[in-house]
N, CA, C and O of each residue as an XYZ file, in Angstrom:
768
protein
N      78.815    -49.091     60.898
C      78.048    -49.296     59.691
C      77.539    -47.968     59.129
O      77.690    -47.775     57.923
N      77.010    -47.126     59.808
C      76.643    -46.214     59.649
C      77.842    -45.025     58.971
O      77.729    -44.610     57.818
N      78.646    -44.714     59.636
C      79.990    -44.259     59.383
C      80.777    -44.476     58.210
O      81.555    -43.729     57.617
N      80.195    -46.372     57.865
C      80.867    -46.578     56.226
C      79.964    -45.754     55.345
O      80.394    -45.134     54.373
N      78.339    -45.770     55.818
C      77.983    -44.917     54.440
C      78.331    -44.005     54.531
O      78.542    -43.598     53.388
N      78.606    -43.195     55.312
C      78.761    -41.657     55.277
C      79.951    -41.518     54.383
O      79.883    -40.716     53.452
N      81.415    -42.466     54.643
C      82.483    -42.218     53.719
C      81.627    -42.998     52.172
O      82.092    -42.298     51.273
N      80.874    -43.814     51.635
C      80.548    -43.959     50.588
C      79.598    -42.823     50.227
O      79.487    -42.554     49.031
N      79.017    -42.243     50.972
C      77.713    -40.771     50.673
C      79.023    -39.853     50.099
O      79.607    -39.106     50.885
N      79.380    -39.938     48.909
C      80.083    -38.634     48.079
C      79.066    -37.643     47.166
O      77.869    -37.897     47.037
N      79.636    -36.635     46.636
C      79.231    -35.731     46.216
C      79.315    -36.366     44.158
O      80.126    -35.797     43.427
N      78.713    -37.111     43.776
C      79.219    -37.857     42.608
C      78.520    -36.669     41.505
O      77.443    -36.085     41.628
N      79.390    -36.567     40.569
C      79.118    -35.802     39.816
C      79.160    -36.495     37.631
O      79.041    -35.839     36.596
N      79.397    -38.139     37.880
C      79.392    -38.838     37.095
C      78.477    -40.317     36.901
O      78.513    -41.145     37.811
N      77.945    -40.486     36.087
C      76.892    -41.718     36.288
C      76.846    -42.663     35.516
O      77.208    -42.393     34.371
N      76.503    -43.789     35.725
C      76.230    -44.901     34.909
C      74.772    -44.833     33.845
O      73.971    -45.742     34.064
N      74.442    -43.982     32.895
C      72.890    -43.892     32.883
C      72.404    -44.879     32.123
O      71.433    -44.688     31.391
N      73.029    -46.056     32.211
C      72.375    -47.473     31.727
C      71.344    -47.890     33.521
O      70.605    -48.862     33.681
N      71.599    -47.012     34.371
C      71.024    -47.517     35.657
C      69.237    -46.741     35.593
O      69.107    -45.548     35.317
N      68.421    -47.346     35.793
C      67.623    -46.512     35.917
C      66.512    -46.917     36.973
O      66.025    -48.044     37.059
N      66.201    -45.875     37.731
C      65.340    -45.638     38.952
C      63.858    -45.921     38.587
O      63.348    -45.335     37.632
N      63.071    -46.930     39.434
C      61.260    -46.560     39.431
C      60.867    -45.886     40.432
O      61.596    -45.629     41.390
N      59.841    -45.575     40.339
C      59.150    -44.434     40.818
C      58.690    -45.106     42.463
O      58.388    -44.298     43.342
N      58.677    -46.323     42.705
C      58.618    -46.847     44.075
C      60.088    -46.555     44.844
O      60.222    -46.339     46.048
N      61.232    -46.608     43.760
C      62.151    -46.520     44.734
C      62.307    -44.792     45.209
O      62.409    -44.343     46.350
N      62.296    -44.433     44.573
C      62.349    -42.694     45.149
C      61.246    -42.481     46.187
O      61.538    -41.990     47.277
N      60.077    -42.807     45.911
C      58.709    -42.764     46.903
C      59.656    -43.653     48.322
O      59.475    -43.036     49.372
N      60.489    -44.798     48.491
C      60.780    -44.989     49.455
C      62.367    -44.305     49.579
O      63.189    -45.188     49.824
N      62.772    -43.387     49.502
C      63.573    -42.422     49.900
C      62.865    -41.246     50.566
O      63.401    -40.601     51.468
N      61.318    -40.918     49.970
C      60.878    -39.899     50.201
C      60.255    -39.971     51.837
O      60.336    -39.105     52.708
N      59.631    -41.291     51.900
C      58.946    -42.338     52.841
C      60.199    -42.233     53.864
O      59.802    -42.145     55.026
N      61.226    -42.224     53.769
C      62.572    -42.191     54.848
C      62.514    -40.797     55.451
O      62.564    -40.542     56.655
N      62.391    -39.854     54.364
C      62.767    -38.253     54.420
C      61.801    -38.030     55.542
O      62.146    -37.747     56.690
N      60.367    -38.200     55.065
C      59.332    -37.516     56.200
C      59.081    -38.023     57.537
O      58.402    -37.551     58.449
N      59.948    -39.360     57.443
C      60.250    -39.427     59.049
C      61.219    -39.316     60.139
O      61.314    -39.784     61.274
N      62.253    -38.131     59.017
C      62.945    -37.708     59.729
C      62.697    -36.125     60.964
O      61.611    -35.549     61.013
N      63.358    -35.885     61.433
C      63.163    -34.403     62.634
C      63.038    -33.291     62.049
O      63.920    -32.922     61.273
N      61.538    -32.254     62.373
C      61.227    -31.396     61.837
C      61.299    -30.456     62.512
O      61.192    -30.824     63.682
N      61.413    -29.512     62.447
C      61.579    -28.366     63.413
C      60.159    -27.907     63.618
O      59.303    -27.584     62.794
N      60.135    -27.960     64.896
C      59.000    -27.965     65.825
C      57.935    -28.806     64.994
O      56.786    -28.369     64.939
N      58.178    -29.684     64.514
C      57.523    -31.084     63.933
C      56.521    -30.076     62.812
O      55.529    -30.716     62.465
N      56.566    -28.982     62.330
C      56.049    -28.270     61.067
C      55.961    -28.861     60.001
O      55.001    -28.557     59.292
N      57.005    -29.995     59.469
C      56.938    -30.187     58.650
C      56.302    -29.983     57.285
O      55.322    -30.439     56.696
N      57.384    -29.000     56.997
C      56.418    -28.218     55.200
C      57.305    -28.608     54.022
O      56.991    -28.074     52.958
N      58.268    -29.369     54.002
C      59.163    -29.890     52.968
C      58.317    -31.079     51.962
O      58.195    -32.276     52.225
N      57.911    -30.521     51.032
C      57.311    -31.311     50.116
C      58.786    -31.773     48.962
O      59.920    -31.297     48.901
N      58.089    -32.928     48.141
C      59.255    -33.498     47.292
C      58.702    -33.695     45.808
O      57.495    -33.873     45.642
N      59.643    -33.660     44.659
C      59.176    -33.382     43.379
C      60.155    -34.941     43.168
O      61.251    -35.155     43.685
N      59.505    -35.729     42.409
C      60.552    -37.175     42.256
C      60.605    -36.919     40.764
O      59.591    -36.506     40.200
N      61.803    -37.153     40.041
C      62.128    -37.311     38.405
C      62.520    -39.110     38.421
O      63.228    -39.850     39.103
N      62.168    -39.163     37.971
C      63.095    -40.809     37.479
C      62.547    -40.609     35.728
O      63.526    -40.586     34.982
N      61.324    -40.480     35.052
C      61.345    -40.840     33.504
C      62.378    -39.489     33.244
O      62.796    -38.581     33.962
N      62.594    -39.984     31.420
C      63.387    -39.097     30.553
C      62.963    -37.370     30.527
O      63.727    -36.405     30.497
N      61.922    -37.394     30.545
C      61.300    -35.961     30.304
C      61.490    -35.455     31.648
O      61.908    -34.297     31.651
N      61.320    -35.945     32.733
C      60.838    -35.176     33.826
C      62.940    -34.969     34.007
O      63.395    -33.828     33.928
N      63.651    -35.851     34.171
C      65.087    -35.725     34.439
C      65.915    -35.098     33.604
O      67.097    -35.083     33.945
N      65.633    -34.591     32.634
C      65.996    -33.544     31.094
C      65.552    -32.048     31.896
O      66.178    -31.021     32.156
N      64.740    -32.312     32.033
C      64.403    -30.411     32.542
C      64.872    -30.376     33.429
O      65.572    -29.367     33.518
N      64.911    -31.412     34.840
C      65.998    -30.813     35.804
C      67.277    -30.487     35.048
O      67.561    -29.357     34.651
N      67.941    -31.456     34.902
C      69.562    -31.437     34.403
C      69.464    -30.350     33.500
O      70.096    -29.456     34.061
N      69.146    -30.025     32.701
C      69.559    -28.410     32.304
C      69.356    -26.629     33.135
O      69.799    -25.501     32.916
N      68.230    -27.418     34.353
C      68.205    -26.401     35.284
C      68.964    -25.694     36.282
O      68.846    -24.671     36.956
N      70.066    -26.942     36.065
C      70.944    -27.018     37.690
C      72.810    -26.315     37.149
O      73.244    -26.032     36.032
N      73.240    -26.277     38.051
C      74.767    -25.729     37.496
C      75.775    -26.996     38.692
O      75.682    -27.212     39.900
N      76.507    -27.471     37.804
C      77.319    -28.482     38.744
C      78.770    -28.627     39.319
O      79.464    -29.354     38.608
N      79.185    -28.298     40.037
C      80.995    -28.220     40.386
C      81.726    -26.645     40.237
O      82.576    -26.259     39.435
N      81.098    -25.991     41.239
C      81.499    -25.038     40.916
C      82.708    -24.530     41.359
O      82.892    -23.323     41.518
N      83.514    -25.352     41.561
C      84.878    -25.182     42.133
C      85.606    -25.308     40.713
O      86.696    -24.799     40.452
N      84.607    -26.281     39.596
C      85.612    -26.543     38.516
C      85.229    -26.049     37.496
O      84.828    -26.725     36.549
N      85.288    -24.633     37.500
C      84.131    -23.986     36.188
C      85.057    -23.956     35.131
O      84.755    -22.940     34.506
N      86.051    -24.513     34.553
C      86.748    -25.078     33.801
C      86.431    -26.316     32.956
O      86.664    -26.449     31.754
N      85.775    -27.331     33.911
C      84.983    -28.366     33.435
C      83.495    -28.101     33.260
O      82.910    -27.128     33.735
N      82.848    -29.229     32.407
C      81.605    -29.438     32.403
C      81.279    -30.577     32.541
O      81.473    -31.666     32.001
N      80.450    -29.930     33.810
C      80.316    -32.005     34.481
C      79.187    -31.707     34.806
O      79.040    -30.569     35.251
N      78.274    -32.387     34.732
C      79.027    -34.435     34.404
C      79.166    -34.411     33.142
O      78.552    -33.810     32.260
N      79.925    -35.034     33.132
C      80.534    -35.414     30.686
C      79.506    -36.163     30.163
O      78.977    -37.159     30.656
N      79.267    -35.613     29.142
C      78.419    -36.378     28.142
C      78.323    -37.767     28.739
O      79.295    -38.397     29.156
N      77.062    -38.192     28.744
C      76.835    -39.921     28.594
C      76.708    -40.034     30.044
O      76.061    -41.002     30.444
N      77.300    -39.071     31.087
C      77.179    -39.451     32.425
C      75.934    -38.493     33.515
O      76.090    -38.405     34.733
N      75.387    -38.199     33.168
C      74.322    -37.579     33.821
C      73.319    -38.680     34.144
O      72.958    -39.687     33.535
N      72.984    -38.115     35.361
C      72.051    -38.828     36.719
C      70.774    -39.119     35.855
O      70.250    -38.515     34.919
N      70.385    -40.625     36.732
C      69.357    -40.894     35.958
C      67.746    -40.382     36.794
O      66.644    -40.558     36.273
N      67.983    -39.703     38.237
C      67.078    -39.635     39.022
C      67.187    -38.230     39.429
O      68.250    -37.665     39.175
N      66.185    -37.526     40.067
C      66.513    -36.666     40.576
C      65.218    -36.329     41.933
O      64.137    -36.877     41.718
N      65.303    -35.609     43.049
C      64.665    -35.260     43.855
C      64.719    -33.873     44.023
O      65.821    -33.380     44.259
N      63.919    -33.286     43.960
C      63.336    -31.696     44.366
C      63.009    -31.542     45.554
O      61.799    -31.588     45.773
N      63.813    -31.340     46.576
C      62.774    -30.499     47.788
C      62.549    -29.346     47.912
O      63.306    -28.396     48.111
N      61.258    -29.424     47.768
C      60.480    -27.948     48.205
C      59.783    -27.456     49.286
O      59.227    -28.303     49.985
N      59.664    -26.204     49.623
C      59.122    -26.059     50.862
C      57.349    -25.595     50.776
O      57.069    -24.898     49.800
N      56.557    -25.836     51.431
C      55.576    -25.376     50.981
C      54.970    -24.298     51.452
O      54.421    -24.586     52.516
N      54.814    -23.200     51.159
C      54.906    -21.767     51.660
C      53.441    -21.614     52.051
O      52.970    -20.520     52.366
N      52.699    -22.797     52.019
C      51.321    -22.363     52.292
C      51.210    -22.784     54.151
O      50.523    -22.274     55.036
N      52.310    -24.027     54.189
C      52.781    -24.397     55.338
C      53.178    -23.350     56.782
O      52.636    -23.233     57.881
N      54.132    -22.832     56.281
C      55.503    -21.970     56.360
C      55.882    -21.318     55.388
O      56.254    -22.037     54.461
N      55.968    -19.844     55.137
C      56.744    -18.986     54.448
C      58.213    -18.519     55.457
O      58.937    -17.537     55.296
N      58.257    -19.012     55.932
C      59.675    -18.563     56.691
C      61.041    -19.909     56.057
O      61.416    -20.949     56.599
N      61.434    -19.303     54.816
C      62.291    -20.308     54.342
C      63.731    -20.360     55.026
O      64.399    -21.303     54.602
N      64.480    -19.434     56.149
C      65.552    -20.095     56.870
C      65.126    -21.171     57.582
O      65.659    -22.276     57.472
N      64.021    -20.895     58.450
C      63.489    -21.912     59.802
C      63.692    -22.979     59.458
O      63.830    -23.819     60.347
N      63.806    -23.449     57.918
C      63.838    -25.718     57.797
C      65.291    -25.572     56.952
O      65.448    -26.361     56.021
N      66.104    -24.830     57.168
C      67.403    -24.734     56.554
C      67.677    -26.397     56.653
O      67.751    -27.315     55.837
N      67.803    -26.236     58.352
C      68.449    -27.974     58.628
C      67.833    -28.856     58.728
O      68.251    -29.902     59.223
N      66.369    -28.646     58.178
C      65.887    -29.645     58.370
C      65.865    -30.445     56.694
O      65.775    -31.644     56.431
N      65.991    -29.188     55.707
C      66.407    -29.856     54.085
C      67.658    -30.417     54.365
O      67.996    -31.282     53.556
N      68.630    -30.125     55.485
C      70.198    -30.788     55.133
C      69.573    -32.263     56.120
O      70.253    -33.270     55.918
N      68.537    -32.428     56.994
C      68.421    -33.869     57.479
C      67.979    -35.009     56.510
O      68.389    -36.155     56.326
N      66.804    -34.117     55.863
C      66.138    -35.211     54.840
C      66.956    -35.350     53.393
O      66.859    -36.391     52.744
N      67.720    -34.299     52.961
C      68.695    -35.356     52.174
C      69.432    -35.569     52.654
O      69.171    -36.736     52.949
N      70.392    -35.352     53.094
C      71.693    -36.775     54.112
C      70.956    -37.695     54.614
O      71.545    -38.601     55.203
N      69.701    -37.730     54.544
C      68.941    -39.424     54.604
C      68.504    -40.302     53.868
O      68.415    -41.527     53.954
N      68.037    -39.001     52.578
C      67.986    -40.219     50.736
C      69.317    -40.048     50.599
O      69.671    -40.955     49.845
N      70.521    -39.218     50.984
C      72.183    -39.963     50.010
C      72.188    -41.467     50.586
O      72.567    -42.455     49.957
N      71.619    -41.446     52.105
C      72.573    -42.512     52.857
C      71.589    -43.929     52.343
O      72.106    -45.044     52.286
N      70.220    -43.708     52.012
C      69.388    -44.672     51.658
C      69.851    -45.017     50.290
O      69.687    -46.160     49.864
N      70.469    -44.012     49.516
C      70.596    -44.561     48.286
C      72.445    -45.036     48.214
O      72.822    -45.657     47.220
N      73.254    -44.755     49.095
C      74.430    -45.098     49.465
C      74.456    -46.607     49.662
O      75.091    -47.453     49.031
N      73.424    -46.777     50.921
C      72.927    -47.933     51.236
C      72.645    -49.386     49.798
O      73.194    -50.483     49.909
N      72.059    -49.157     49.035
C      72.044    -49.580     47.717
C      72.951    -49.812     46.514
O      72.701    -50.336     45.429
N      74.237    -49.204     47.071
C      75.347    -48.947     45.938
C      75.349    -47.959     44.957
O      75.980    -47.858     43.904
N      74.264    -47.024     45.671
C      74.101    -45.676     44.453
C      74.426    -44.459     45.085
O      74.799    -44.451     46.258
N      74.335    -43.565     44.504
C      74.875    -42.425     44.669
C      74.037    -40.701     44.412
O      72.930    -40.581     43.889
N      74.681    -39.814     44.799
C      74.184    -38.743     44.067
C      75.068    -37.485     44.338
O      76.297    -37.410     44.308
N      73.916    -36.272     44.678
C      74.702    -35.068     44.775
C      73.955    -34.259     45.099
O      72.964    -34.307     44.371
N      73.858    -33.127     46.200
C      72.874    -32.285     46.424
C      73.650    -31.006     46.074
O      74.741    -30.587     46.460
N      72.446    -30.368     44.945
C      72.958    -29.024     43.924
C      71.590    -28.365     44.620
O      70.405    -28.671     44.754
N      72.477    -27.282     44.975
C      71.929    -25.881     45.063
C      72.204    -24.797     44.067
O      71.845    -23.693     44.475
N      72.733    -24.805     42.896
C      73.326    -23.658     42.306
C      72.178    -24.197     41.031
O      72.268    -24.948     40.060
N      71.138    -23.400     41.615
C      69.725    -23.183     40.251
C      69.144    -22.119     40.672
O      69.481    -21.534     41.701
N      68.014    -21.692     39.755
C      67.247    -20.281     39.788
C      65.893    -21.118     40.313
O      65.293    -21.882     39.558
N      65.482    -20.879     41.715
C      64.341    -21.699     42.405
C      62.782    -21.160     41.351
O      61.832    -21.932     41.220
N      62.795    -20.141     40.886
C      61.767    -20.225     40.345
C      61.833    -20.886     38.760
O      60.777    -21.320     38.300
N      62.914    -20.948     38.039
C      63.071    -21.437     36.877
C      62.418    -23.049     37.254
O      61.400    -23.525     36.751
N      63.158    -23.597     38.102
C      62.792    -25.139     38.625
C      61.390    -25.429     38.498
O      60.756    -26.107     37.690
N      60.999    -24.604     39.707
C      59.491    -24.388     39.800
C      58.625    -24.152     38.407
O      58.072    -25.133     37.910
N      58.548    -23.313     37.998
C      58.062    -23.185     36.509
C      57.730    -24.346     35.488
O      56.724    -24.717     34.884
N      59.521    -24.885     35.610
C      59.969    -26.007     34.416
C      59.619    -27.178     34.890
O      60.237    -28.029     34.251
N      58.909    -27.684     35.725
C      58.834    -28.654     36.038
C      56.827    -28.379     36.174
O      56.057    -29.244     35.757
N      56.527    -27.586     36.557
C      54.619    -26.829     36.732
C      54.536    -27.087     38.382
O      53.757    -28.005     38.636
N      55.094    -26.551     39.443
C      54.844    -26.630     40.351
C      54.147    -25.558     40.949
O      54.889    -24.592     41.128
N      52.884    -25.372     41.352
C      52.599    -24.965     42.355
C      53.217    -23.194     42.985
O      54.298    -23.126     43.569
N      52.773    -22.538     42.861
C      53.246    -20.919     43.428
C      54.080    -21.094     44.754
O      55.169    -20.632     45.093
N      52.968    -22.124     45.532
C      52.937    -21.936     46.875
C      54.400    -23.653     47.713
O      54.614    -24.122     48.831
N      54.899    -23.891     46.410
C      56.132    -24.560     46.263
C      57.453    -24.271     46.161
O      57.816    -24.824     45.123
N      58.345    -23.733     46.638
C      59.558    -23.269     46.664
C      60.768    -24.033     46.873
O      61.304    -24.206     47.968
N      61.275    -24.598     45.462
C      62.268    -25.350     45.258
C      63.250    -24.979     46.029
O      63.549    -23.805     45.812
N      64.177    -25.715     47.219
C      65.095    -25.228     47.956
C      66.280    -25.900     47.700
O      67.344    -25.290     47.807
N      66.240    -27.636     47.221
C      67.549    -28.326     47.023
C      67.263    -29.090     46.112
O      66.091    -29.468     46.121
N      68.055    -29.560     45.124
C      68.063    -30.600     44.245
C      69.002    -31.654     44.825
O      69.946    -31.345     45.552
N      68.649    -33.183     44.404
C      69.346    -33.857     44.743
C      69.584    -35.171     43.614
O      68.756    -36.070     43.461
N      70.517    -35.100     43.083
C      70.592    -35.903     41.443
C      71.203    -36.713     42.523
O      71.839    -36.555     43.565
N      70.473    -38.104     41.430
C      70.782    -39.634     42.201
C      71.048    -40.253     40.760
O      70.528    -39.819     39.732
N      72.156    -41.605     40.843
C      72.050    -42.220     39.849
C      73.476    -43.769     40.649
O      73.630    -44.270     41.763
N      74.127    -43.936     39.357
C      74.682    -45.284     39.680
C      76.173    -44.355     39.455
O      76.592    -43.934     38.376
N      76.792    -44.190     40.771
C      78.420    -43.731     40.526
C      78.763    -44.553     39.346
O      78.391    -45.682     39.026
N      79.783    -43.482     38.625
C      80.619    -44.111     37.383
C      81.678    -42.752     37.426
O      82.092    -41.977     36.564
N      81.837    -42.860     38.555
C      83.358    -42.195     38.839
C      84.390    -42.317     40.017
O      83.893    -42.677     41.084
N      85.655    -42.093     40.007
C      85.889    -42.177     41.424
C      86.253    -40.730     42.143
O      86.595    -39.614     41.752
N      85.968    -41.426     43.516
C      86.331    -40.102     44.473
C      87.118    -40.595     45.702
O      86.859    -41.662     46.259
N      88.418    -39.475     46.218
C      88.948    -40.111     46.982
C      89.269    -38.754     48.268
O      89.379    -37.529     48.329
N      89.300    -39.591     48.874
C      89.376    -38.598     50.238
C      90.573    -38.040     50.952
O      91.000    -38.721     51.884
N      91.190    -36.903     50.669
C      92.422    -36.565     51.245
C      92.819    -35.523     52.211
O      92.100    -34.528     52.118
N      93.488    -35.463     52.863
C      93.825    -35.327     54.136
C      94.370    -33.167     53.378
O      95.094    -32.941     52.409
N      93.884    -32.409     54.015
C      93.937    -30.731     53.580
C      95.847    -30.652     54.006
O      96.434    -30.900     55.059
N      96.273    -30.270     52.867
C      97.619    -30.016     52.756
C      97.960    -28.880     54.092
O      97.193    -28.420     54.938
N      99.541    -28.646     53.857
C      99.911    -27.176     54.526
C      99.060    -26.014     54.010
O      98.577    -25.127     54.713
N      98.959    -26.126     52.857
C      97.844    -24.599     52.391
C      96.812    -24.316     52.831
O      96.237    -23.228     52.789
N      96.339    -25.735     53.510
C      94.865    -25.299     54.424
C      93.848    -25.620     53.256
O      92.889    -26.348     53.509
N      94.028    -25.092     51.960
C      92.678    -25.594     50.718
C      91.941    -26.683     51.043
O      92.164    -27.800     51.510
N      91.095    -26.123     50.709
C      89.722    -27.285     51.220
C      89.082    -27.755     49.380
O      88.270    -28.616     49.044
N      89.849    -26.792     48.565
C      88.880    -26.733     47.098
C      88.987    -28.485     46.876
O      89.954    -29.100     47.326
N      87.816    -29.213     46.092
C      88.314    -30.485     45.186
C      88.527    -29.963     44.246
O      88.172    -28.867     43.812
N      89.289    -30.931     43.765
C      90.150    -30.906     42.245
C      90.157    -32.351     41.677
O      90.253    -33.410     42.298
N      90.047    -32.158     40.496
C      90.411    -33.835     39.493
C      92.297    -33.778     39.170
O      93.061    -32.841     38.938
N      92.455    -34.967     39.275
C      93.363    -35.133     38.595
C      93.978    -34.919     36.588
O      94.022    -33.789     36.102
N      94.305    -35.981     35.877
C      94.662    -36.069     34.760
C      93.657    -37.320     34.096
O      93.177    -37.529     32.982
N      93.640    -37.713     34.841
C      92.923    -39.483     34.808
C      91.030    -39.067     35.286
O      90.233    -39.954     35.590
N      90.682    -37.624     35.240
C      89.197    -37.153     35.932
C      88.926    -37.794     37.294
O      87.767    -37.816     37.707
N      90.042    -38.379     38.105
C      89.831    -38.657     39.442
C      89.570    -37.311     40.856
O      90.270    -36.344     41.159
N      88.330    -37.803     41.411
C      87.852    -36.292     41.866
C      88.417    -36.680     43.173
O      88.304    -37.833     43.587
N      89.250    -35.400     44.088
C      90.101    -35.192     45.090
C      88.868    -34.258     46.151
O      88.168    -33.271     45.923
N      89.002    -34.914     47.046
C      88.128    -33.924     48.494
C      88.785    -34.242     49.480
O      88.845    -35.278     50.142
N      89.722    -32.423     49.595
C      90.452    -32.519     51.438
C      89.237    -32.331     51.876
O      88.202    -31.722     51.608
N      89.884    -33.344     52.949
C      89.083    -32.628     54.444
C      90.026    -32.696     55.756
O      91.025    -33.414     55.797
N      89.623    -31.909     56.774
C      90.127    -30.761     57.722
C      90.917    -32.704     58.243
O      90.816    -33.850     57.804
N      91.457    -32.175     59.095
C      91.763    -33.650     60.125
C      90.829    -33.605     61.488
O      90.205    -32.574     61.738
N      90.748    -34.798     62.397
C      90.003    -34.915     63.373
C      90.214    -33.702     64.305
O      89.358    -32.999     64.842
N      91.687    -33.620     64.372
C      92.379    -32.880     65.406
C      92.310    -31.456     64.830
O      92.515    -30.524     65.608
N      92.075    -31.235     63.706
C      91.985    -29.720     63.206
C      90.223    -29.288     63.604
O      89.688    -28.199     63.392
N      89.645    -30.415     64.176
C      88.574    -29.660     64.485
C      88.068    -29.507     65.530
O      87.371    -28.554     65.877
N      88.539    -30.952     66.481
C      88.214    -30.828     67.853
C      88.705    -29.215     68.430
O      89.641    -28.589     67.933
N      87.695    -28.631     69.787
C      87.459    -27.657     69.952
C      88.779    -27.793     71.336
O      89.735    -27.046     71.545
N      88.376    -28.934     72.022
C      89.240    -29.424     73.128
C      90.019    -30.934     73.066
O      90.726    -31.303     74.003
């Protein structure tokens, strides 16, 4: 069960934005996040929730998306996320921003899989200017935007394929905007 979300947890970069998020449901993604494993239980990962129009407009122009396909501009008109999550770290906590590296990759791979869980989707973007975020949104000095994570209702497909002889790992769309992700094989990774 677990294993199916992980193959439904994609990287969606297209949305339904007739779908729209309340502010209880992100609070219980967030409610998932902080009880996940903290390194040395520190826990300094604070969260910024968007779901209205204004607050999800200033993310989405903050962020840069697909950068494998800087040819495209995605998500296409009409398809941008209707939600978004900010994790930040709180430097008043912890100023040592490697130390919760993995602990930002636990607590979102736990809102994709909560919101996977639901039939929704998202995408965790790192390619923004952490203080622009911070700023554009009025956060706090002592707040340091580390991951974005746009959530909304998939309205695209994605399919999973097996890394050719070339070894490329890049995704690519097709003709039809169908989005392609090799990945390695079992046996290309086992160690033994």
């Amino acid at each position: 069960m677990v294993k199916d979300l992980i193959v439904k947890n994609r990287s969606y970069r297209g949305y339904d934005e007739s779908y729209t998020f309340t502010r209880e449901q992100l609070m219980n993604y967030v409610d998932g996040a902080r009880l996940c494993a903290s390194s040395v239980n520190i826990q300094p990962l604070k969260y910024f929730i968007a779901w209205d129009k204004a607050d999800v407009d200033k993310l989405q122009c903050r962020v840069k998306w697909a950068r494998q396909l800087p040819q495209m501009k995605l998500p296409h008109p009409g398809m941008c996320p209707t939600a978004f999550i900010v994790i930040c770290q709180d430097t008043k906590i912890s100023d040592n921003l490697n130390r919760f590296m993995k602990d930002i990759g636990i607590v979102a791979q736990s809102i994709l899989l909560m919101a996977a869980e639901e039939g929704l989707g998202g995408c965790m973007i790192g390619n923004f200017v952490p203080e622009d975020v911070r700023t554009g949104l009025g956060l706090s000095e002592n707040l340091r935007p580390m991951l974005v994570i746009a959530l909304g209702k998939p309205a695209e497909t994605i399919v999973l394929t097996e890394v050719g002889e070339d070894g490329r790992t890049a995704y690519y769309r097709d003709e039809n905007d169908v989005h392609y992700v090799p990945k390695r094989s079992l046996q290309d990774l086992l160690i033994n």
